[in-house]
C-alpha positions as CSV (number, residue, x, y, z in Angstrom):
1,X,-3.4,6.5,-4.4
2,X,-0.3,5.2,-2.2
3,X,1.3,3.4,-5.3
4,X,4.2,1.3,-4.5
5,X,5.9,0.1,-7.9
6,X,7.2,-3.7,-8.5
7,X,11.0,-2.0,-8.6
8,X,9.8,-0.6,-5.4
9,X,9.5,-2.9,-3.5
10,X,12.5,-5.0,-5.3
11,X,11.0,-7.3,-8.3
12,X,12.1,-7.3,-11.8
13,X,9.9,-7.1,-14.5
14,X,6.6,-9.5,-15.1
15,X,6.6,-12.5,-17.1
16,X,3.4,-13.0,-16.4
17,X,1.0,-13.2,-20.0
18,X,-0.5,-9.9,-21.6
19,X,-4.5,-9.5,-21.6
20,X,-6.8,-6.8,-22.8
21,X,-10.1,-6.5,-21.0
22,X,-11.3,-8.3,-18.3
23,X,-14.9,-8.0,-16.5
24,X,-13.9,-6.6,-13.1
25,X,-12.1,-7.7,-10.1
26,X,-12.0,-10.4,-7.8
27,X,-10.9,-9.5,-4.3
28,X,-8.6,-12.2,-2.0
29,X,-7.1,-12.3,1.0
30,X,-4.2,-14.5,2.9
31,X,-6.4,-16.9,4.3
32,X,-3.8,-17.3,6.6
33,X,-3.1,-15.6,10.5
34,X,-1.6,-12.5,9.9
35,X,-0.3,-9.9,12.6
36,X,-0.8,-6.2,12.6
37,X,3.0,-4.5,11.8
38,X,4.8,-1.3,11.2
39,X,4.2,-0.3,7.1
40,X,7.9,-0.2,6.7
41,X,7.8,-4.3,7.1
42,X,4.5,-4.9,4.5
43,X,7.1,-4.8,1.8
44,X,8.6,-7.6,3.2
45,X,5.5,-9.8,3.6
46,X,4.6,-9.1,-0.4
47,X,8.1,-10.4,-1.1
48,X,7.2,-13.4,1.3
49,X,4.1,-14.1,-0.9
50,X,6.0,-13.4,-4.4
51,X,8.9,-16.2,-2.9
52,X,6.8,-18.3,-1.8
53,X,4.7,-18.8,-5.1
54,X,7.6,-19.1,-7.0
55,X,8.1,-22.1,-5.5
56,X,5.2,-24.0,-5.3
57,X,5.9,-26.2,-8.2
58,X,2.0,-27.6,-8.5
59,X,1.0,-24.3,-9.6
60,X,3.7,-23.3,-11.2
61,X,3.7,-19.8,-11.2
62,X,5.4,-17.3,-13.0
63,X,5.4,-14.7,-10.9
64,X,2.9,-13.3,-7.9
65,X,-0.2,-14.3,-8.2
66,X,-2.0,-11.4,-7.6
67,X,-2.2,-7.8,-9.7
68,X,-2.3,-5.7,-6.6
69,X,-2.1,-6.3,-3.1
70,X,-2.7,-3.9,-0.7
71,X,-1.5,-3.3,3.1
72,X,-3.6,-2.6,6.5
73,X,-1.9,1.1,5.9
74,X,-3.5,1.6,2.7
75,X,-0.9,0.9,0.4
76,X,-1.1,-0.4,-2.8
77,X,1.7,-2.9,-4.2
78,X,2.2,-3.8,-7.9
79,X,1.8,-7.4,-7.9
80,X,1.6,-8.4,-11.9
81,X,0.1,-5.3,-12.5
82,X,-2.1,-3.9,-15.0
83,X,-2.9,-5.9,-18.8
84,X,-1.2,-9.3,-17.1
85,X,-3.6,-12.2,-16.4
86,X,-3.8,-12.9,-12.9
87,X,-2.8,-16.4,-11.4
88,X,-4.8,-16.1,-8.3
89,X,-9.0,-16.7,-9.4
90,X,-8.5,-20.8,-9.2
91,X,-8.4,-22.1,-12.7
92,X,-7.8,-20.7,-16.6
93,X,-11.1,-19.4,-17.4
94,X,-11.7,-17.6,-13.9
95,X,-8.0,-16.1,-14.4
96,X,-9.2,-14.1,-17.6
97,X,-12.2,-13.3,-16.5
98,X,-10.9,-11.0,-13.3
99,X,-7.8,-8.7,-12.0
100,X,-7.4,-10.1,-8.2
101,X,-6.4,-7.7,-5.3
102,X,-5.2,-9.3,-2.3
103,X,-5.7,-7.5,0.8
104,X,-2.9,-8.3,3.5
105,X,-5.6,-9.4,5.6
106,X,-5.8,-12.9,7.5
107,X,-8.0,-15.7,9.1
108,X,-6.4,-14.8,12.7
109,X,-5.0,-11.7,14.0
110,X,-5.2,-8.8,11.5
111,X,-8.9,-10.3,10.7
112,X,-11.0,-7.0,9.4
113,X,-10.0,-4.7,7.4
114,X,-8.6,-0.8,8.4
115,X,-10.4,1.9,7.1
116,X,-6.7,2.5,5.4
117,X,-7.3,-1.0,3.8
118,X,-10.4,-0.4,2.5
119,X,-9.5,2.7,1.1
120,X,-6.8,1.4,-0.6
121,X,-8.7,-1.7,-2.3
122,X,-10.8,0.9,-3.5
123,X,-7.8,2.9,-4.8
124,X,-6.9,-0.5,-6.6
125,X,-9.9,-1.5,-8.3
126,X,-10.2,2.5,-9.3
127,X,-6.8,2.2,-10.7
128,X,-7.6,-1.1,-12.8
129,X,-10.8,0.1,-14.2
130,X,-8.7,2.5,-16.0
131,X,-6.8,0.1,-17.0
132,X,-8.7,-2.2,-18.7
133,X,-11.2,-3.8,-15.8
134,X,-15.2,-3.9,-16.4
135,X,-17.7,-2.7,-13.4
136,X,-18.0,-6.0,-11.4
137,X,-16.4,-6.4,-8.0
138,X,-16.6,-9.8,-6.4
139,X,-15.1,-12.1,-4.3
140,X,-12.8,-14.9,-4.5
141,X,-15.4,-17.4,-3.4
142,X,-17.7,-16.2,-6.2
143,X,-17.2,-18.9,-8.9
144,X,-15.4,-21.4,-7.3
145,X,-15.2,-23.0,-3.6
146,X,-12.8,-21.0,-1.4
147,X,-13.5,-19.0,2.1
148,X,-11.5,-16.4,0.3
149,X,-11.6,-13.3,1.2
150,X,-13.4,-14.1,4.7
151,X,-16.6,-13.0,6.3
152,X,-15.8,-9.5,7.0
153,X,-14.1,-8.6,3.7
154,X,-17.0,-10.6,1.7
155,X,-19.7,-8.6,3.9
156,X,-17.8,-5.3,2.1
157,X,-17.5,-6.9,-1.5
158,X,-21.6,-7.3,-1.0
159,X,-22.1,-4.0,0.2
160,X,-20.8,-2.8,-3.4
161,X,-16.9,-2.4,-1.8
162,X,-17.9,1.2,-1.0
163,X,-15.5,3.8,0.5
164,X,-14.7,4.5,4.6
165,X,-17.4,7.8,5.1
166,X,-15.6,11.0,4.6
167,X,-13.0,12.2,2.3
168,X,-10.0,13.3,4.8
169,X,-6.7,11.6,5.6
170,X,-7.7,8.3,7.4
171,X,-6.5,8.1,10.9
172,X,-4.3,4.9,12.4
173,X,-7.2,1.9,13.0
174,X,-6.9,0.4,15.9
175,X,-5.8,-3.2,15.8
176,X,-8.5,-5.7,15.7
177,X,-9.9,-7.7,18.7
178,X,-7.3,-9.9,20.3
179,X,-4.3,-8.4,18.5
180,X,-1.2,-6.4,20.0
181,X,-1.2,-3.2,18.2
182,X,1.0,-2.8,15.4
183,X,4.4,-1.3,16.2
184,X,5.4,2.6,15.8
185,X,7.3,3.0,12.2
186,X,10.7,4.2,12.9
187,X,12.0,7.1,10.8
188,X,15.9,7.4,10.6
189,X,16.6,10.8,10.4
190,X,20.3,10.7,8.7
191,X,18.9,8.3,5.5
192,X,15.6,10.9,5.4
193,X,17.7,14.1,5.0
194,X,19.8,12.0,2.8
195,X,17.1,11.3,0.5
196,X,15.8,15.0,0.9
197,X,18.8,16.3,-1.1
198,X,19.3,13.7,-3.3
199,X,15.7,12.9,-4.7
200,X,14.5,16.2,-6.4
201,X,16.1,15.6,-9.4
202,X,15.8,12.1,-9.6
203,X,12.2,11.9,-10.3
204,X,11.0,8.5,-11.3
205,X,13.7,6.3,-10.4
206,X,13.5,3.9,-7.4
207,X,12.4,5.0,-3.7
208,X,15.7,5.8,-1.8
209,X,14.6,5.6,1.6
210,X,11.1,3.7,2.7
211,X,10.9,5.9,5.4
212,X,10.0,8.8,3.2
213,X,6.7,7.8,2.9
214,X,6.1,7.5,6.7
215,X,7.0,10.6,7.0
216,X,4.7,11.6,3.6
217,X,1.9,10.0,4.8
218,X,1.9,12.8,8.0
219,X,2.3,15.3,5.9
220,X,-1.0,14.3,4.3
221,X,-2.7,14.1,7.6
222,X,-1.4,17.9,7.9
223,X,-2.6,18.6,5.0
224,X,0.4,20.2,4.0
225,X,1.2,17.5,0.7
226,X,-1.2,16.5,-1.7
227,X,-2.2,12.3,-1.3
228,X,-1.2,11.8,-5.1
229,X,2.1,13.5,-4.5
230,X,3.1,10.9,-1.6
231,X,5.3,8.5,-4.1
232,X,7.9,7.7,-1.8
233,X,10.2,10.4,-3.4
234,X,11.3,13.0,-0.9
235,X,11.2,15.2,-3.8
236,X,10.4,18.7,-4.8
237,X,6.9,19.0,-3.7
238,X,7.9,16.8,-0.7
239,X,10.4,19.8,0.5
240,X,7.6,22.3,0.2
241,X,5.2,20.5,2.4
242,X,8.3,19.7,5.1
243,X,9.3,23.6,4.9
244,X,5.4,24.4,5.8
245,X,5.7,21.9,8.3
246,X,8.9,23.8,9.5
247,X,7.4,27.0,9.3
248,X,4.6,25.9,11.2
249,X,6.6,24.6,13.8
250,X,7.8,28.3,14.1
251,X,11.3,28.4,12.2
252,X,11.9,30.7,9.4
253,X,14.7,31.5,6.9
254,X,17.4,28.6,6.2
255,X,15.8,27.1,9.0
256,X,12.4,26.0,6.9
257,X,14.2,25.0,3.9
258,X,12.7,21.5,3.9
259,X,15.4,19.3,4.9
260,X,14.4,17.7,8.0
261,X,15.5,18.4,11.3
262,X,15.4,16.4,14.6
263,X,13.3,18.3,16.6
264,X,10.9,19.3,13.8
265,X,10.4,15.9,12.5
266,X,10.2,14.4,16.3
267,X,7.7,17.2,17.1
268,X,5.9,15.4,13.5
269,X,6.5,12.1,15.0
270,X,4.9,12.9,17.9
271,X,1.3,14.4,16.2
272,X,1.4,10.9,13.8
273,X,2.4,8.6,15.3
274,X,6.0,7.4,14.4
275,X,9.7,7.3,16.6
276,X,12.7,9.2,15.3
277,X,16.1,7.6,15.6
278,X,19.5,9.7,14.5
């Protein structure tokens, strides 16, 4: 799982209430039109979300509604979290009875879900099972009068919310009818090889650079880094899969030490689909 932490993404701490055990999960989305975009801007729109239910002073919420959102890219972002009681279901009883995942997924525009997407909901509700969650998987609309989470994500809730076929690295989904397809991420090359010597030992903290997990996320697809072990952290295990990468790309010695260089990562840019800039 593609875990992106609440100090991640820049949000303090929950003051959302404690609960214990809930029945399952109820799956949302924006409801909204939303627009296909780079992954290094989904961070901003969960901000956006977390802002702007803060201030809607009918609800009165003390945080983000949701437990987990997750992006078109398969992300998944810490919303309350795990053992808080969502504020999303529509009313007190519904909100202890279900986690809610929001999938960054709209009425217009970005309208069905990525393979990526899916994958990652699935990712979520694996991840709150273990954390307290019950076997049922439904959908907003179940229990109270809401389009949420549309047609197509619905259609997927009914089907038992199974997993895209296969079990390798999903490829970029194209956009959906009628949308412009989502930018190339941009990887700055100066703040990655930054990151690369200053993250091995600082296991656990915040992510440095966002960029790193761009470039993670490829070296998944090359199966070069393990999917658990792409946290965000250019750290140790990160500089193994780069220097594999390097080798690959036919450099040895100091030169496939794992600190990134321009025409290595631009030759990884190229193969998955991301720009290099200095």
């Amino acid at each position: 799982m593609q875990f992106v932490r609440r100090s991640d993404w820049g949000a303090p701490a929950t003051a959302a209430d404690r609960i214990a055990k809930v029945r399952g999960v109820k799956i949302h989305y924006l409801g909204t039109a939303y627009t296909s975009r780079a992954h290094d801007r989904c961070d901003d729109q969960v901000r956006a979300i977390r802002a702007a239910h803060l201030a809607d002073k009918a609800e009165n919420y003390s945080d983000i509604a949701y437990n987990l959102l997750v992006c078109e890219h398969g992300y998944v972002f810490e919303g309350r979290g795990a053992y808080r009681r969502t504020g999303a279901n529509g009313n007190p009883t519904l909100n202890v009875r279900h986690y809610a995942v929001c999938a960054l997924l709209g009425s217009k525009g970005l309208a069905t879900p990525t393979d990526a997407m899916l994958h990652g909901l699935r990712d979520a509700i694996e991840y709150l099972r273990e954390h307290g969650a019950g076997l049922e998987v439904q959908g907003h609309r179940d229990g109270i009068a809401t389009k949420c989470p549309g047609d197509a994500l619905y259609d997927w809730v009914e089907r038992g919310a199974p997993r895209p076929g296969g079990s390798d690295p999903v490829p970029p989904s194209k956009p959906a009818p009628g949308t412009k397809p989502a930018p190339r991420p941009t990887v700055d090359l100066s703040r990655l090889i930054a990151a690369a010597r200053s993250d091995p030992p600082k296991k656990g903290t915040p992510v440095s650079y966002y960029g790193t997990k761009t470039v993670e996320s490829a070296l998944v697809a090359e199966r070069l880094l393990s999917r658990e072990l792409a946290d965000g952290h250019f750290g140790t295990a990160t500089v193994r899969a780069y220097a594999a990468w390097q080798r690959r790309c036919g450099y040895t010695g100091a030169a496939a030490d794992g600190i990134p260089g321009k025409a290595s990562l631009e030759r990884l840019g190229r193969a998955r689909g991301f720009t290099v800039t200095p």
